[in-house]
Structure formats: structure tokens, C-alpha cells
N, CA and C atoms as a LAMMPS dump frame, in Angstrom:
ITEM: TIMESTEP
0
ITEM: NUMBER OF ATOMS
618
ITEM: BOX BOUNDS ff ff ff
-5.0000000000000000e+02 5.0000000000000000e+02
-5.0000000000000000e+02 5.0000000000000000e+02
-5.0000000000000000e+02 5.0000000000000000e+02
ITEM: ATOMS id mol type element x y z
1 1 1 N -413.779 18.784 -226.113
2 1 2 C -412.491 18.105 -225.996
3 1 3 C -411.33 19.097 -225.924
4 2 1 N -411.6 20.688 -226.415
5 2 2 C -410.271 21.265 -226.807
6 2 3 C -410.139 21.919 -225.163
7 3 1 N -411.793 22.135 -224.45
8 3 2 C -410.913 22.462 -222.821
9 3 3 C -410.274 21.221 -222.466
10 4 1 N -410.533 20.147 -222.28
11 4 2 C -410.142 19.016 -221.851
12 4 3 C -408.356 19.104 -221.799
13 5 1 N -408.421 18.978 -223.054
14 5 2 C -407.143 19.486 -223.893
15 5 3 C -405.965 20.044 -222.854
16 6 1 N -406.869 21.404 -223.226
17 6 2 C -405.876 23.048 -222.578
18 6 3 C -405.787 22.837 -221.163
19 7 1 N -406.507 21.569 -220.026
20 7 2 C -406.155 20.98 -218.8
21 7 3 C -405.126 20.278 -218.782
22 8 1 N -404.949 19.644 -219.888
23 8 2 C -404.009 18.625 -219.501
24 8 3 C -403.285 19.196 -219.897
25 9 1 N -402.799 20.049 -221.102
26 9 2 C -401.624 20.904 -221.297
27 9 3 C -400.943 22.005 -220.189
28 10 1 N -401.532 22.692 -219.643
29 10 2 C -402.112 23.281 -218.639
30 10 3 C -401.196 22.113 -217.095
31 11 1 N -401.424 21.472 -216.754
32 11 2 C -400.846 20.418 -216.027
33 11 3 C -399.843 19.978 -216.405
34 12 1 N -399.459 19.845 -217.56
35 12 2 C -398.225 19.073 -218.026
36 12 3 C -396.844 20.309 -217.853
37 13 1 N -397.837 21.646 -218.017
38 13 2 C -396.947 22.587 -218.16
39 13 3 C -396.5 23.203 -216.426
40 14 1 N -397.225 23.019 -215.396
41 14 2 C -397 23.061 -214.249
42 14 3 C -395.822 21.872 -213.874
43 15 1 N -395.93 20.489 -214.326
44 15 2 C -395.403 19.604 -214.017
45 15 3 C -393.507 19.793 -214.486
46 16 1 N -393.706 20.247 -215.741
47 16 2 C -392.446 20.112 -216.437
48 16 3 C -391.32 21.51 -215.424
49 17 1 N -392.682 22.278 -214.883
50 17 2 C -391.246 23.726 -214.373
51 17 3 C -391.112 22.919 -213.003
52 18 1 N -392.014 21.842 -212.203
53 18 2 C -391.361 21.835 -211.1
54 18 3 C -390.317 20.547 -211.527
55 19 1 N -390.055 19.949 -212.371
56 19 2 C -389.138 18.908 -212.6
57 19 3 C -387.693 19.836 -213.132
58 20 1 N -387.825 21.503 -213.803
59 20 2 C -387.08 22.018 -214.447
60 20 3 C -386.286 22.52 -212.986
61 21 1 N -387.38 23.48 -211.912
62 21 2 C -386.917 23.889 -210.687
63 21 3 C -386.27 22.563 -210.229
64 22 1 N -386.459 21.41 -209.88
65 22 2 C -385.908 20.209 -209.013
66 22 3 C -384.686 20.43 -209.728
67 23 1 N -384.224 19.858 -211.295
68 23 2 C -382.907 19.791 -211.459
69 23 3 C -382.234 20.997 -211.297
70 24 1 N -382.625 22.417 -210.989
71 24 2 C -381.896 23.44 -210.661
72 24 3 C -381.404 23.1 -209.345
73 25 1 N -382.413 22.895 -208.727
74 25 2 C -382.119 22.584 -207.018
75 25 3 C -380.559 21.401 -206.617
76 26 1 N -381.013 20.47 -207.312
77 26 2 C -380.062 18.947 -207.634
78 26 3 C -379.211 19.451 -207.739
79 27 1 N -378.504 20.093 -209.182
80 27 2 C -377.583 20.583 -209.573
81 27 3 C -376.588 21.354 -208.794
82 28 1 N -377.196 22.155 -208.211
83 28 2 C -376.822 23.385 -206.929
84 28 3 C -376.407 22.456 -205.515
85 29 1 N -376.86 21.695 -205.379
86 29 2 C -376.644 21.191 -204.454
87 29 3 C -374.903 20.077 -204.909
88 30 1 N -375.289 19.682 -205.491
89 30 2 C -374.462 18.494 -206.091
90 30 3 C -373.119 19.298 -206.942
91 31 1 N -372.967 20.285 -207.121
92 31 2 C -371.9 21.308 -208.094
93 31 3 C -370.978 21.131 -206.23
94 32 1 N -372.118 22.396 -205.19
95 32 2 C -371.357 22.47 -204.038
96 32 3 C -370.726 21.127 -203.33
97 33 1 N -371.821 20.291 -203.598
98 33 2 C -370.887 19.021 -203.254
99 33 3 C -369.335 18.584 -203.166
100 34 1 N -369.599 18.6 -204.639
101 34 2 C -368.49 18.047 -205.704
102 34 3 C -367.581 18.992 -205.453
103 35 1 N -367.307 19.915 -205.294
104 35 2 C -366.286 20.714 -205.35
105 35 3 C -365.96 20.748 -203.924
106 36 1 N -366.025 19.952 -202.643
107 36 2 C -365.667 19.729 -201.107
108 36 3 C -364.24 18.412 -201.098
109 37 1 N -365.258 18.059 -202.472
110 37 2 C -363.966 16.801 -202.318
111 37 3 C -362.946 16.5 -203.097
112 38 1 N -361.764 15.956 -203.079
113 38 2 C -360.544 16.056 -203.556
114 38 3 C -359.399 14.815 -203.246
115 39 1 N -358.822 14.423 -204.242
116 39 2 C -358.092 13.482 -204.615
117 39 3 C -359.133 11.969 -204.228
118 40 1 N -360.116 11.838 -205.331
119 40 2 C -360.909 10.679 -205.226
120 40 3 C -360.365 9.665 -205.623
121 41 1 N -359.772 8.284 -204.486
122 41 2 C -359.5 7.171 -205.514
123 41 3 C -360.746 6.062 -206.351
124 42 1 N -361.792 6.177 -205.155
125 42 2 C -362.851 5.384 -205.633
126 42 3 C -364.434 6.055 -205.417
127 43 1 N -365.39 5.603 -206.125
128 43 2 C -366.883 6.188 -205.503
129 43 3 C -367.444 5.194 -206.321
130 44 1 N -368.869 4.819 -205.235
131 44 2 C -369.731 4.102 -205.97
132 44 3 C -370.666 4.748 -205.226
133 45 1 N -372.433 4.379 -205.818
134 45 2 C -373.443 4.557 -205.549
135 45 3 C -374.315 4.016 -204.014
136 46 1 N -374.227 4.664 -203.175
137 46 2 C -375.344 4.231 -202.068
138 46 3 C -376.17 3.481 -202.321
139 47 1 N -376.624 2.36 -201.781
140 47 2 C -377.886 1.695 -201.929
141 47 3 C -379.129 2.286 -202.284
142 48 1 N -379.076 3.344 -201.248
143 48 2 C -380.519 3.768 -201.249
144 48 3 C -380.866 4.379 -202.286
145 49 1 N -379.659 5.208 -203.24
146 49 2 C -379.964 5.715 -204.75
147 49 3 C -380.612 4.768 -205.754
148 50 1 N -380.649 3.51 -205.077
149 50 2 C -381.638 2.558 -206.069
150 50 3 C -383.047 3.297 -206.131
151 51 1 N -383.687 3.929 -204.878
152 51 2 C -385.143 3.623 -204.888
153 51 3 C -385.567 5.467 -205.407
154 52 1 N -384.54 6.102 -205.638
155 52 2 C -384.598 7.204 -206.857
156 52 3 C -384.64 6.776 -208.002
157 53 1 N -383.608 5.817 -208.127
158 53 2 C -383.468 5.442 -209.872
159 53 3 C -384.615 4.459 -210.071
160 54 1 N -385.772 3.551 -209.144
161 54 2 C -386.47 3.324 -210.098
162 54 3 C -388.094 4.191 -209.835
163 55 1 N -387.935 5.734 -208.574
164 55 2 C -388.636 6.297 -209.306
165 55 3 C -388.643 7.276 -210.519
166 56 1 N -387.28 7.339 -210.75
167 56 2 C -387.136 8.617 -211.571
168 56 3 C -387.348 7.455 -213.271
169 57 1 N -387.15 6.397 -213.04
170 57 2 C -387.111 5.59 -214.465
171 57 3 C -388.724 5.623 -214.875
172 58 1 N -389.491 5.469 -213.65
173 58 2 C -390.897 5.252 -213.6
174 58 3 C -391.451 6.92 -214.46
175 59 1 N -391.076 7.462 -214.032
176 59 2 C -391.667 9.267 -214.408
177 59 3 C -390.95 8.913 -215.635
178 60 1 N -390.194 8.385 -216.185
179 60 2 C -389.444 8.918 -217.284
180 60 3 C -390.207 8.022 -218.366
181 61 1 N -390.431 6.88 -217.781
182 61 2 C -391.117 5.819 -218.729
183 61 3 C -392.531 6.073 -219.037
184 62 1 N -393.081 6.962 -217.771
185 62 2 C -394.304 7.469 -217.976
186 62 3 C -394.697 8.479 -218.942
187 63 1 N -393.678 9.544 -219.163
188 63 2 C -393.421 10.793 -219.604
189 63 3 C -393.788 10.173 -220.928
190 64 1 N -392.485 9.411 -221.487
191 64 2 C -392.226 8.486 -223.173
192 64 3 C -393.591 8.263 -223.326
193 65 1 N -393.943 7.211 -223.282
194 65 2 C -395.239 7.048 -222.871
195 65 3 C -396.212 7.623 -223.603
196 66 1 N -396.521 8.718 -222.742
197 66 2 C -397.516 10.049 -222.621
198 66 3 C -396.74 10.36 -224.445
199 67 1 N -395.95 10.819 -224.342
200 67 2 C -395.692 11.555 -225.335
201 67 3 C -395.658 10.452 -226.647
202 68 1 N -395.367 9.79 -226.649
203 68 2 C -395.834 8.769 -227.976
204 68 3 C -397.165 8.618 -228.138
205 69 1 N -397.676 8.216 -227.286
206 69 2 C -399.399 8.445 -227.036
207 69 3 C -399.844 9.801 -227.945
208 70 1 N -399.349 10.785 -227.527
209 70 2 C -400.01 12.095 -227.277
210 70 3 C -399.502 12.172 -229.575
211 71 1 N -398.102 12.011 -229.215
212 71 2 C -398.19 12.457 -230.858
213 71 3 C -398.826 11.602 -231.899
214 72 1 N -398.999 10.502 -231.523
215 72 2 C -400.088 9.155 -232.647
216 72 3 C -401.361 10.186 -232.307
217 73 1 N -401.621 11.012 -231.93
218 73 2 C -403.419 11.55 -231.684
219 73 3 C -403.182 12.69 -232.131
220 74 1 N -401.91 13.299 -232.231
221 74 2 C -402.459 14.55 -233.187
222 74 3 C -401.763 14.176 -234.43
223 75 1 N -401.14 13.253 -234.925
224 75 2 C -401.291 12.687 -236.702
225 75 3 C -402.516 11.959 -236.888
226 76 1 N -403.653 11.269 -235.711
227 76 2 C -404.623 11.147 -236.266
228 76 3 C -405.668 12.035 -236.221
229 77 1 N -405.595 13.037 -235.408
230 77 2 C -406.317 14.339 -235.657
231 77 3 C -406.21 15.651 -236.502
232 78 1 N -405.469 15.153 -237.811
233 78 2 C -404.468 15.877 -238.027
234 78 3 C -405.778 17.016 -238.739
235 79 1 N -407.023 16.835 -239.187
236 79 2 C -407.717 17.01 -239.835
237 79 3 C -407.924 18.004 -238.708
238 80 1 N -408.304 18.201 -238.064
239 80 2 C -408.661 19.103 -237.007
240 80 3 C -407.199 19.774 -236.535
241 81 1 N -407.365 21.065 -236.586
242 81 2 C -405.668 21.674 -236.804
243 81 3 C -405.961 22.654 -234.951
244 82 1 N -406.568 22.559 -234.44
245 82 2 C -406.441 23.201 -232.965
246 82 3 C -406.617 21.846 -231.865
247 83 1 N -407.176 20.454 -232.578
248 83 2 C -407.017 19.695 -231.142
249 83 3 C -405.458 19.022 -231.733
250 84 1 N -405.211 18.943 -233.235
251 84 2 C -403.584 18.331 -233.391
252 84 3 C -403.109 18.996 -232.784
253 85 1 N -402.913 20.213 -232.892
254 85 2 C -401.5 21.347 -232.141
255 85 3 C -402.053 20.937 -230.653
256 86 1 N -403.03 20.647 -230.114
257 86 2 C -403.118 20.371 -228.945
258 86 3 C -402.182 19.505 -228.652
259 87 1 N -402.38 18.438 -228.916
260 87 2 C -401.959 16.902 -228.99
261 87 3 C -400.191 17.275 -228.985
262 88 1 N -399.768 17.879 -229.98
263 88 2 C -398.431 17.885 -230.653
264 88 3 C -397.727 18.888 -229.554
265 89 1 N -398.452 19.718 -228.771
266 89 2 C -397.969 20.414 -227.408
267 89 3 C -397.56 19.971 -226.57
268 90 1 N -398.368 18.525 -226.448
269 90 2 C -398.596 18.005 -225.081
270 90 3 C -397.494 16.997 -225.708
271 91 1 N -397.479 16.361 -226.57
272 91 2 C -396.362 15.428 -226.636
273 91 3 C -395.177 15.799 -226.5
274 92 1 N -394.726 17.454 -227.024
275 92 2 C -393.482 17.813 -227.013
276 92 3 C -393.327 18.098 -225.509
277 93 1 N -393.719 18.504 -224.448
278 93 2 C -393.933 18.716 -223.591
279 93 3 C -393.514 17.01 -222.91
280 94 1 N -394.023 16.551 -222.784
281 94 2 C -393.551 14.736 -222.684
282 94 3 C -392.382 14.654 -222.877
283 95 1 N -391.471 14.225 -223.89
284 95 2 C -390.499 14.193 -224.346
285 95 3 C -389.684 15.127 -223.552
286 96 1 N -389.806 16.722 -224.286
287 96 2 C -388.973 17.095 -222.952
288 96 3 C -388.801 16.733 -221.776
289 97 1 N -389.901 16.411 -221.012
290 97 2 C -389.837 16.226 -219.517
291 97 3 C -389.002 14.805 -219.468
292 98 1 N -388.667 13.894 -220.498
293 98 2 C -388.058 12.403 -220.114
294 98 3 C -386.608 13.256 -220.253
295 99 1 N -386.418 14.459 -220.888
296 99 2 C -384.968 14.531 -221.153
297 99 3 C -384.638 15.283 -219.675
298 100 1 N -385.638 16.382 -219.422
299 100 2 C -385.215 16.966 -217.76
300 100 3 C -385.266 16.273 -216.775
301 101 1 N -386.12 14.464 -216.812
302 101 2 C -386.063 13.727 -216.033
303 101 3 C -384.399 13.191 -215.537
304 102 1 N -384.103 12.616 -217.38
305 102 2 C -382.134 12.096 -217.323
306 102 3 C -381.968 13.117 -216.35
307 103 1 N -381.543 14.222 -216.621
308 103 2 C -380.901 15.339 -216.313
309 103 3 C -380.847 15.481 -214.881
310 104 1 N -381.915 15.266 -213.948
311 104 2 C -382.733 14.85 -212.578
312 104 3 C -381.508 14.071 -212.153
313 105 1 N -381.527 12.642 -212.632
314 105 2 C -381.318 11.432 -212.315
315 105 3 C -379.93 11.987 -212.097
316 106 1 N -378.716 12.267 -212.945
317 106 2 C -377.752 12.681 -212.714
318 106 3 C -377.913 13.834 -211.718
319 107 1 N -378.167 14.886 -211.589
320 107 2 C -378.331 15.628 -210.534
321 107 3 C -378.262 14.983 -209.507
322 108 1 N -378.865 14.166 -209.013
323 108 2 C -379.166 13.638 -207.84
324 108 3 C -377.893 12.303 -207.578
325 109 1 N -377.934 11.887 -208.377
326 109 2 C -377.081 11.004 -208.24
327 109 3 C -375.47 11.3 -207.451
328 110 1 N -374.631 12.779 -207.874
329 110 2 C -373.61 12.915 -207.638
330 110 3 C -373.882 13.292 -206.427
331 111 1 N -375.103 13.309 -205.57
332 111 2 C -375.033 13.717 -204.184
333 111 3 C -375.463 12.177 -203.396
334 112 1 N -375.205 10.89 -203.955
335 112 2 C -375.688 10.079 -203.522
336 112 3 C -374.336 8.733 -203.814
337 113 1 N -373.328 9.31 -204.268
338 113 2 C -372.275 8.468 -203.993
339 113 3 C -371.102 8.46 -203.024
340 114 1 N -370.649 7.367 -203.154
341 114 2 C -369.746 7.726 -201.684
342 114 3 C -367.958 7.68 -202.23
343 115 1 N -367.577 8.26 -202.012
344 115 2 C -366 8.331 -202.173
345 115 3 C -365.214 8.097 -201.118
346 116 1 N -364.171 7.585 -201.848
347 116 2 C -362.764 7.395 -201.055
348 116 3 C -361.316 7.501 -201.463
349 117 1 N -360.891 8.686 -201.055
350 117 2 C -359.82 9.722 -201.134
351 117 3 C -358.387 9.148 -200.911
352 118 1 N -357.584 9.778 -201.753
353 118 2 C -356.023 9.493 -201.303
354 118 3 C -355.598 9.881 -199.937
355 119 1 N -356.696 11.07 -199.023
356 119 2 C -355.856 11.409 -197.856
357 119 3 C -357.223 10.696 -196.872
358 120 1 N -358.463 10.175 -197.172
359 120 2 C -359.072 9.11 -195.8
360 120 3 C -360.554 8.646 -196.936
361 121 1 N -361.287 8.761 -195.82
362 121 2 C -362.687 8.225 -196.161
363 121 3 C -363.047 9.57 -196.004
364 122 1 N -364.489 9.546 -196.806
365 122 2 C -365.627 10.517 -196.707
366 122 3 C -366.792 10.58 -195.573
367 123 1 N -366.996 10.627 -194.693
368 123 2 C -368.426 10.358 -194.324
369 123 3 C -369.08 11.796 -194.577
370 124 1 N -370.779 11.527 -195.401
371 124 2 C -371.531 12.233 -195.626
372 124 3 C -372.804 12.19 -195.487
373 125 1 N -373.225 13.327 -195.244
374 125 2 C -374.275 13.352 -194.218
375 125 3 C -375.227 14.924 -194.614
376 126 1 N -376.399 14.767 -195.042
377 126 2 C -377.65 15.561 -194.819
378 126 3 C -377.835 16.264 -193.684
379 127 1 N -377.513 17.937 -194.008
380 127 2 C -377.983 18.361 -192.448
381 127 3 C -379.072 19.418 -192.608
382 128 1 N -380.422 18.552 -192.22
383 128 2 C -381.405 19.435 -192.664
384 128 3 C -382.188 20.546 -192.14
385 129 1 N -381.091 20.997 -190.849
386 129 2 C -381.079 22.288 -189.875
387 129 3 C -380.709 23.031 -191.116
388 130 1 N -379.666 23.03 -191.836
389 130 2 C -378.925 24.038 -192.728
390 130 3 C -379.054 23.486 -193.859
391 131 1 N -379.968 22.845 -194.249
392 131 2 C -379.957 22.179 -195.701
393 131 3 C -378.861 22.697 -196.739
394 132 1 N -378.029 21.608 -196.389
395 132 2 C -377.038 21.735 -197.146
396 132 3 C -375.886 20.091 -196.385
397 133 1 N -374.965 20.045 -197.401
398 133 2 C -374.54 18.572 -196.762
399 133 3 C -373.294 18.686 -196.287
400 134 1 N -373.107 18.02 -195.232
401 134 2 C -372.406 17.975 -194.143
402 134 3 C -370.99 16.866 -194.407
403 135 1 N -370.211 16.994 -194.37
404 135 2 C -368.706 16.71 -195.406
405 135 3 C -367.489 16.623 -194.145
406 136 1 N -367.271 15.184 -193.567
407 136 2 C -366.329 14.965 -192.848
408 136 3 C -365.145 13.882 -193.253
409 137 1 N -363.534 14.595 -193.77
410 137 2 C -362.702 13.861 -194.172
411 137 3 C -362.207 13.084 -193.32
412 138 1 N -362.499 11.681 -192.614
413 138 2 C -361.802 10.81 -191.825
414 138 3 C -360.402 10.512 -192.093
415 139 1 N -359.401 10.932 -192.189
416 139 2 C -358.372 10.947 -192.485
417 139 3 C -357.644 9.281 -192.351
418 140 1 N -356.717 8.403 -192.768
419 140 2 C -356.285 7.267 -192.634
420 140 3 C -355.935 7.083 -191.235
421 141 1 N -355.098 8.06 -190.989
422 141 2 C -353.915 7.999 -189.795
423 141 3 C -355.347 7.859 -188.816
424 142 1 N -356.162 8.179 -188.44
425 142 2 C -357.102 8.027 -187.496
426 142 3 C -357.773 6.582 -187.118
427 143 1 N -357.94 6.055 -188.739
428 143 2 C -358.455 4.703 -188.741
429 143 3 C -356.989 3.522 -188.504
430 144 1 N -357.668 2.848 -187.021
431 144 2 C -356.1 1.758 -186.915
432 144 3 C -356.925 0.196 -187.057
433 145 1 N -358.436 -0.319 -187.653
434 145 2 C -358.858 -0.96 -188.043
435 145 3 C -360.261 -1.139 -188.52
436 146 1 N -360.563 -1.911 -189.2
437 146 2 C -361.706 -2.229 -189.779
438 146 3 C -362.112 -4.143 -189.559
439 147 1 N -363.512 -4.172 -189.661
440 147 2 C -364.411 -5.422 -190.02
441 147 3 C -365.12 -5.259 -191.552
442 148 1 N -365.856 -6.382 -191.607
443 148 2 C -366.853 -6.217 -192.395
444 148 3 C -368.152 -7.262 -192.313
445 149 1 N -369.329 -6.984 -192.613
446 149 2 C -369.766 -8.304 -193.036
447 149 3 C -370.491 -8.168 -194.537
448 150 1 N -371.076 -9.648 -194.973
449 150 2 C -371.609 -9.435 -196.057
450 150 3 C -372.982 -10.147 -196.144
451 151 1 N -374.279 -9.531 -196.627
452 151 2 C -375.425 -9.776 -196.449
453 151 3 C -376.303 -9.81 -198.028
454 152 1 N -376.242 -11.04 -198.711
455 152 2 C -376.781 -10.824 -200.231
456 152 3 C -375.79 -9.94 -200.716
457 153 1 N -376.207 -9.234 -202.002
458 153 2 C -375.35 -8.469 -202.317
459 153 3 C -374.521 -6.914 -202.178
460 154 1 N -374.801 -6.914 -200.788
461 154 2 C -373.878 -5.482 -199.974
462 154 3 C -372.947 -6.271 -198.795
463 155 1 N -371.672 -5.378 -198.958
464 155 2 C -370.691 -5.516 -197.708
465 155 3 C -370.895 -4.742 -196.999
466 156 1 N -371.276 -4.591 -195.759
467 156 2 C -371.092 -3.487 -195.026
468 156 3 C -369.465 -3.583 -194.254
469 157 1 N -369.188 -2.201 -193.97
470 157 2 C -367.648 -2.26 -193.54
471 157 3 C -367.829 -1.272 -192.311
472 158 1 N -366.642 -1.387 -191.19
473 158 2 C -367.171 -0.858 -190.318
474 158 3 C -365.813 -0.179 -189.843
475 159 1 N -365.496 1.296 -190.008
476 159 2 C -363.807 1.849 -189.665
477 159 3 C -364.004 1.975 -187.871
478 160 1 N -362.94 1.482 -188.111
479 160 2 C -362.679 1.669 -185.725
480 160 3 C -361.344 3.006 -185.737
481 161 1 N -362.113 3.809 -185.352
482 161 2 C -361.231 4.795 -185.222
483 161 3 C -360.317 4.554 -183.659
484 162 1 N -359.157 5.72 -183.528
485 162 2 C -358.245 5.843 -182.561
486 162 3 C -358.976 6.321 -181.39
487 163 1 N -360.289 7.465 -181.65
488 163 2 C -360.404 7.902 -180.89
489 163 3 C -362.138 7.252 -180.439
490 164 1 N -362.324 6.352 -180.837
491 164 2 C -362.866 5.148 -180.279
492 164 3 C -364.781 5.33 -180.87
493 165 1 N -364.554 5.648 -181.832
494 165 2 C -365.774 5.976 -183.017
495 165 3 C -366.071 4.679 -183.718
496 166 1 N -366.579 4.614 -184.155
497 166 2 C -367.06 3.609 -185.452
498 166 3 C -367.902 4.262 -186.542
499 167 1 N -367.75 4.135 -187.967
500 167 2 C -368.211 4.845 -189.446
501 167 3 C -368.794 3.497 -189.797
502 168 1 N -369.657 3.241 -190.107
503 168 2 C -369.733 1.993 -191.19
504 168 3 C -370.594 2.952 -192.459
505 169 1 N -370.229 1.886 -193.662
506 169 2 C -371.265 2.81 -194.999
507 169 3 C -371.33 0.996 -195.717
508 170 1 N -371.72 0.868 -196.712
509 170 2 C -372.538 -0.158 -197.201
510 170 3 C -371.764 0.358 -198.57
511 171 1 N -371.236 -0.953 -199.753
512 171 2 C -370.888 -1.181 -200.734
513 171 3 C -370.889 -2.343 -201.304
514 172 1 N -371.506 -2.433 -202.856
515 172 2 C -371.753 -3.499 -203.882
516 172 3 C -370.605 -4.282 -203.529
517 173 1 N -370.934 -5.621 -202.974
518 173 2 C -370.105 -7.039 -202.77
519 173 3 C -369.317 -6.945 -203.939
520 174 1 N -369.317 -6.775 -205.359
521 174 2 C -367.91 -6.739 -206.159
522 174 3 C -366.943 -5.708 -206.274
523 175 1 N -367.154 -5.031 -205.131
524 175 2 C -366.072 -3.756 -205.177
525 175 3 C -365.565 -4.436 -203.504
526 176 1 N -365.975 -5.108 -202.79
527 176 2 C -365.663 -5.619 -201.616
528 176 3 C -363.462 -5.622 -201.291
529 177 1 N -363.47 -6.642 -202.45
530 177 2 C -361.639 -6.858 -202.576
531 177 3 C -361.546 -5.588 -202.492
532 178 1 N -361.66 -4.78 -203.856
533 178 2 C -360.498 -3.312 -203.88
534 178 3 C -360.65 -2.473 -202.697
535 179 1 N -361.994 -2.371 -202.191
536 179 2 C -362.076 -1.651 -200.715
537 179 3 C -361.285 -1.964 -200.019
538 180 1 N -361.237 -3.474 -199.982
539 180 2 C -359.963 -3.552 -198.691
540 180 3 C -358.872 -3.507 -198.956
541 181 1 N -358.662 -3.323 -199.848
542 181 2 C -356.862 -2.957 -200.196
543 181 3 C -356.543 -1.953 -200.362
544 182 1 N -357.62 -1.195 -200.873
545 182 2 C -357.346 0.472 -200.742
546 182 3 C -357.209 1.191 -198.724
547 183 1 N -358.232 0.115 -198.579
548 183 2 C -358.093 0.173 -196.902
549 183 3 C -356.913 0.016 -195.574
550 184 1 N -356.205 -1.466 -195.987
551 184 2 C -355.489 -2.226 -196.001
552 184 3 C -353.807 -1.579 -196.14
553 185 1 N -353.776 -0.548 -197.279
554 185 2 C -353 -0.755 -197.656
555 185 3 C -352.31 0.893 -196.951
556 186 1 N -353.82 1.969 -196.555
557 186 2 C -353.439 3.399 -196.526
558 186 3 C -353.299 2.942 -194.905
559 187 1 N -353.967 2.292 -194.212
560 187 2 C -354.071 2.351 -192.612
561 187 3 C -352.454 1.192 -192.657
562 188 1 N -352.45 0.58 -192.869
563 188 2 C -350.767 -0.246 -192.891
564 188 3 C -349.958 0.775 -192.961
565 189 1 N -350.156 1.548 -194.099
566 189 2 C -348.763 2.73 -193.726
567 189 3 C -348.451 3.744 -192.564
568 190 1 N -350.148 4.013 -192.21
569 190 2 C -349.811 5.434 -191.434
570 190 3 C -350.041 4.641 -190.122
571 191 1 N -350.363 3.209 -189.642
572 191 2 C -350.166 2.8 -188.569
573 191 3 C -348.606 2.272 -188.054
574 192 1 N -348.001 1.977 -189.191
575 192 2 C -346.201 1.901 -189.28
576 192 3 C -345.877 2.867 -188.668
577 193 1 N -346.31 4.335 -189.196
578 193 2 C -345.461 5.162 -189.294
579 193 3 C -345.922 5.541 -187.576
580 194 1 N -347.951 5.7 -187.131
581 194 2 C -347.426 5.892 -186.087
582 194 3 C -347.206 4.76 -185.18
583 195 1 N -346.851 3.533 -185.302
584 195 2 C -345.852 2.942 -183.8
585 195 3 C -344.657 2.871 -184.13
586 196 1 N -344.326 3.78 -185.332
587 196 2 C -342.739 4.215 -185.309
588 196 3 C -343.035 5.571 -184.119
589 197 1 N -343.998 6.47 -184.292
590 197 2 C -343.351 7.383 -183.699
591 197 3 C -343.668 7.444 -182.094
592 198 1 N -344.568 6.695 -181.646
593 198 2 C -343.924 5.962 -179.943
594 198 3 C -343.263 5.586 -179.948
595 199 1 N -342.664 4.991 -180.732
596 199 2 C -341.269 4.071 -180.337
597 199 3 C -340.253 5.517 -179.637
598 200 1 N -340.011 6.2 -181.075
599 200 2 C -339.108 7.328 -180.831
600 200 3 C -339.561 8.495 -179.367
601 201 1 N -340.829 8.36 -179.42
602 201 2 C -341.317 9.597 -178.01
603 201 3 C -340.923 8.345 -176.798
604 202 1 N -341.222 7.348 -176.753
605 202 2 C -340.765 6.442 -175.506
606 202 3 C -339.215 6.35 -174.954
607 203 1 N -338.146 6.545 -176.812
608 203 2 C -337.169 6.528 -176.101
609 203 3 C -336.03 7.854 -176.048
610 204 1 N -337.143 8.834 -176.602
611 204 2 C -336.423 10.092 -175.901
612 204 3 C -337.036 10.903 -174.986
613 205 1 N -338.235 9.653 -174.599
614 205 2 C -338.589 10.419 -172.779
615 205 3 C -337.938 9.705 -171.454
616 206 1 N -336.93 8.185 -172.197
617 206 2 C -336.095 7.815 -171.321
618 206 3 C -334.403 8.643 -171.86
């Protein structure tokens, strides 16, 4: 039982450095992120960060798990003092890994929300020629309208740019209102301002 053991310890201990390397990776990625963008009024979570969060809940629930498991077997092995410390390895080993899992989850997460800025929208984008992420400020003055629709619980929204583009991104139906008023309210100004300023180029080219 004690090789048995020193396998699964042995495995657990391979497992825990590539979950330790991943949140290095996450982190690094998500620090450079975060520091591209500036004056955030709003951010919420991408859809698709759901189907991280319920595998990373799954590893984490698994981990607990394991490690409650693992330490009830070396207090009942306690009599045997090389398969307990086995046991009591492998559980601490568990435990840690649910805490480098959290740690994961956030990592990943700040590269999986979407923001929207006092000076436009974000669009962001994976570019896995240069692995590394790809960061375009759509500025207001560009956007002169929007749609939306709504499907269960996501709005999708769709910006119509000037220069004849379309952005759409997907957001939780109860953030739907403030989107559009944050929307509503930045493209109303800078579309004022520019058919103020044809007005003025029209009538000092007559």
C-alpha cells in the first residue's frame, strides 16, 4: 500500500505545479491586461467564463474532496506512522490545490470580462499568432448607433459604427437598462457635438 501511496502522492505533486505554473501564466497575462485599460465605468463577466467557473468549481470540489478523504485515513491509520504521513501529505497537498484552484479562477477571470470606459467601448480579442490579447478602444465619437436583442437571459447589443463596422458583445439581461444609458447618453453627446461641427464646416465652405 505504501508504493501505492508514494503514486498517488507522486501525481498529486505533478498536478499541484501544473495548476501552480497555470496561475503564474493567468496572472501574467491578466496583470498585462489590466493595466491596457483605463477610466472603467462598467465590466461584467462574458458568458463563456461560465464554462471555466464550473470547471474550475469541479477541480476544486474534487480537490476538497480528495483531501477530506485523504485526512479521515491517516487519523485512522494513525497507528501506522509512514502510511498516516502518507495520507496527511496527500491531503495537505488537496487542500492546497483548492486554494491555487480560487487563485486560478480569479486569474482567469480578469481576462474574461468586458469593460466600458469613460472615453468608448472595449473590444477584446485573443491573438493567438502572438499570444497575447489584442485591446481595441472604440472610442464614442465613432459609434452614431446601436440595436439590441434579447434571448433568455443575455442581451446582445450591436454598436454601428461611422465607418460602417458593427461590434456586438453579449451582457446579463439585468445590466441591459444601465448599458443603454451609459450608451445613450456618451454617443448623444459626441453625435451633438459632431452635427454641430458640419453645420459649422458647411457654413464656412459657403
Amino acid at each position: 500500500m505504501t508504493e501505492v501511496l508514494n503514486s498517488v502522492l507522486y501525481g498529486m505533486k505533478i498536478i499541484f505545479a501544473f495548476l501552480v505554473l497555470g496561475n503564474i501564466i493567468a496572472w501574467v497575462f491578466s496583470i498585462a491586461l489590466y493595466r491596457r485599460l483605463r477610466g472603467i465605468l462598467l465590466k461584467w463577466e462574458k458568458p463563456v467564463f461560465g464554462l471555466w467557473t464550473a470547471l474550475l468549481f469541479s477541480i476544486g470540489l474534487l480537490m476538497l474532496s480528495g483531501g477530506m478523504l485523504s485526512y479521515a485515513l491517516s487519523i485512522k491509520y494513525g497507528a501506522s506512522s509512514t502510511i498516516a504521513n502518507l495520507w496527511q501529505d496527500i491531503s495537505t497537498l488537496c487542500f492546497a490545490s483548492v486554494a491555487v484552484v480560487g487563485l486560478l479562477y480569479w486569474g482567469l477571470r480578469y481576462q474574461f470580462l468586458q469593460p466600458i470606459s469613460e472615453e468608448g467601448f472595449y473590444k477584446i480579442e485573443f491573438d493567438w499568432n502572438r499570444l497575447s490579447w489584442k485591446v481595441e478602444l472604440i472610442p464614442w465619437e465613432k459609434i452614431y448607433d446601436y440595436y439590441f436583442h434579447t434571448e433568455e437571459a443575455l442581451t446582445t447589443f450591436t454598436l454601428l459604427l461611422r465607418n460602417r463596422r458593427e461590434v456586438s458583445f453579449q451582457v446579463p439581461i439585468h445590466l441591459r437598462e444601465i448599458i443603454e444609458r451609459i450608451i445613450d447618453f456618451s454617443t448623444d453627446k459626441h453625435n451633438l457635438f459632431h452635427s454641430q461641427s458640419q453645420r459649422i464646416t458647411r457654413s464656412s465652405g459657403t
